[in-house]
Phi, psi and omega in degrees: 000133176299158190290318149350270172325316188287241161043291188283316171320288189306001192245309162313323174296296171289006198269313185295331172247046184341294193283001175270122171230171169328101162094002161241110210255301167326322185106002198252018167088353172224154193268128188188172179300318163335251279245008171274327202298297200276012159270330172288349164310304192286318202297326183285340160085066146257010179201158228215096177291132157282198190299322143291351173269318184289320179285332175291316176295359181258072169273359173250017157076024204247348157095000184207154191254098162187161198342310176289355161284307175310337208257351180260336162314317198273333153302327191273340188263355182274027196033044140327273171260170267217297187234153177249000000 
Protein backbone atom coordinates (compact mmCIF):
# COMPACT_ATOMS: atom_id res chain seq x y z
CA UNK A 1 0.00 0.00 0.00
CA UNK A 2 1.30 3.38 -0.84
CA UNK A 3 2.34 5.62 2.02
CA UNK A 4 -0.11 8.23 1.15
CA UNK A 5 -2.99 5.89 1.40
CA UNK A 6 -1.89 4.23 4.14
CA UNK A 7 -1.77 7.21 5.82
CA UNK A 8 -5.56 8.23 5.25
CA UNK A 9 -6.50 4.44 5.53
CA UNK A 10 -5.22 4.60 8.75
CA UNK A 11 -6.69 8.04 10.09
CA UNK A 12 -9.81 6.52 9.23
CA UNK A 13 -9.28 3.73 11.24
CA UNK A 14 -8.63 5.55 14.38
CA UNK A 15 -11.40 7.96 13.40
CA UNK A 16 -13.66 4.45 13.57
CA UNK A 17 -11.95 2.99 16.41
CA UNK A 18 -11.69 5.51 18.88
CA UNK A 19 -10.50 3.54 22.23
CA UNK A 20 -7.37 2.25 20.22
CA UNK A 21 -4.47 4.48 20.92
CA UNK A 22 -0.98 5.12 20.70
CA UNK A 23 1.48 2.29 22.19
CA UNK A 24 -1.46 -0.23 23.28
CA UNK A 25 -0.44 -2.40 21.03
CA UNK A 26 -2.02 -5.50 23.24
CA UNK A 27 -5.51 -3.95 22.82
CA UNK A 28 -6.44 -3.88 26.34
CA UNK A 29 -7.29 0.21 26.72
CA UNK A 30 -3.58 0.92 28.59
CA UNK A 31 -0.42 1.49 27.60
CA UNK A 32 1.75 -0.80 30.06
CA UNK A 33 4.80 -3.58 29.57
CA UNK A 34 2.43 -5.97 28.06
CA UNK A 35 2.57 -4.05 25.11
CA UNK A 36 6.27 -3.70 25.09
CA UNK A 37 6.61 -7.96 25.66
CA UNK A 38 4.37 -7.80 22.48
CA UNK A 39 6.02 -5.56 20.41
CA UNK A 40 9.44 -7.31 21.11
CA UNK A 41 7.71 -10.36 20.31
CA UNK A 42 6.84 -9.21 16.78
CA UNK A 43 10.28 -7.46 16.13
CA UNK A 44 11.66 -10.89 17.06
CA UNK A 45 9.02 -12.67 14.53
CA UNK A 46 7.80 -14.89 17.09
CA UNK A 47 4.37 -13.37 16.61
CA UNK A 48 2.87 -11.58 13.59
CA UNK A 49 0.58 -7.89 14.80
CA UNK A 50 -2.73 -7.28 12.82
CA UNK A 51 -3.64 -4.18 11.64
CA UNK A 52 -4.60 -2.74 14.47
CA UNK A 53 -1.70 -3.94 16.52
CA UNK A 54 0.69 -2.46 13.91
CA UNK A 55 -0.86 1.00 13.89
CA UNK A 56 -0.88 1.39 17.66
CA UNK A 57 2.65 0.00 17.80
CA UNK A 58 4.16 2.68 14.77
CA UNK A 59 4.34 5.06 17.48
CA UNK A 60 7.27 6.84 15.76
CA UNK A 61 4.88 7.34 12.37
CA UNK A 62 7.50 5.66 10.17
CA UNK A 63 5.03 3.03 8.34
CA UNK A 64 7.43 -0.19 10.16
CA UNK A 65 6.99 -1.79 13.67
CA UNK A 66 10.83 -1.79 14.97
CA UNK A 67 13.03 -0.85 17.74
CA UNK A 68 12.68 2.44 17.74
CA UNK A 69 8.79 2.12 18.51
CA UNK A 70 9.91 -0.35 21.43
CA UNK A 71 12.43 1.92 22.78
CA UNK A 72 9.71 4.82 23.19
CA UNK A 73 6.98 2.52 24.34
CA UNK A 74 9.05 1.29 26.93
CA UNK A 75 10.37 5.23 27.92
CA UNK A 76 6.95 6.14 28.04
CA UNK A 77 5.89 3.19 30.39
CA UNK A 78 8.99 3.48 32.48
CA UNK A 79 7.66 7.31 33.03
CA UNK A 80 10.99 8.69 30.97
CA UNK A 81 8.66 10.23 28.82
CA UNK A 82 5.02 12.21 29.16
CA UNK A 83 3.68 11.17 25.67
CA UNK A 84 4.03 9.04 22.76
Amino acid sequence: MQKSLRRKTDALLWQILPTTKNGDVDLDGNVAIGDVRVVLRSICQKIELNEMQELAADVEKDDKVDIKDLRKILRYVCGKIDSL
